[in-house]
C-alpha angles and dihedrals in degrees: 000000000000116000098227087049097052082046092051089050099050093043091053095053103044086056088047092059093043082054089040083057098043097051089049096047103038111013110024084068100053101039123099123273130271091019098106092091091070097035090064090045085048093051094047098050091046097053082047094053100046088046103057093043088051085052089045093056098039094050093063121096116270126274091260096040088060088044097053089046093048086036118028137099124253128241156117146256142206118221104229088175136004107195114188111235099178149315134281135179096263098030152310130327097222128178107220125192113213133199087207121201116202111176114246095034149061122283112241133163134266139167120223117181104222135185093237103196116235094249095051095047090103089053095057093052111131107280096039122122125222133184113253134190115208125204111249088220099041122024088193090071100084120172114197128230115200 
């Protein structure tokens, strides 16, 4: 699981269960009778609700993800290795070393570790070639396109 969204989840529902305490101990006491049956409907969706929108937010590309692909220069590399580094649900965590071409420079090497899914490994061997976007400010900030 991603780790910002296993920190979203566990954020969201610590501070349901300070609001869950708060509403039993201040303001379950003092509200009317017979509206507890909607309280607790309120508080649920409510936790639903900010959940989902926190999963929502935590769920998009980094800052600078969205930057590079806004911002960044097109290009392409050739794999000269893919070195398995372990294994994941949907795939396989590879380190892969690129001769990366941007136009308009000169081509010069990287390494990017990349979840490769199970179904595109044979599309990261040694000699493919993959799309790449580069960072205008930091050529050593590569984002893969499969």
């Amino acid at each position: 699981m991603n780790r910002r969204i296993a920190s979203t989840i566990a954020f969201v529902t610590v501070g349901y269960i300070v609001v869950l305490a708060l509403w039993l101990n201040y303001f379950l006491p003092i509200s009317e009778p017979g509206t507890e049956g909607f309280q607790v409907v309120f508080l649920v969706c409510l936790y639903g609700t900010v959940l989902g929108l926190s999963l929502a937010l935590a769920g998009r590309r980094s800052k600078t993800l969205r930057r590079i692909e806004r911002d960044g220069y097109e290009g392409w590399a050739t794999i000269r290795a893919a070195t398995p580094l372990d294994r994941t649900s949907t795939g396989q965590l590879t380190r892969l070393d690129l001769e990366l071409t941007v136009p308009g420079s000169e081509s010069y090497r990287g390494t990017v570790v990349y979840e490769v899914d199970r179904r595109d490994l044979h599309r990261y061997a040694p000699g493919e070639v993959v799309s790449v976007w580069v960072d205008p400010l930091d050529r050593d900030r590569i984002l893969l396109y499969p």
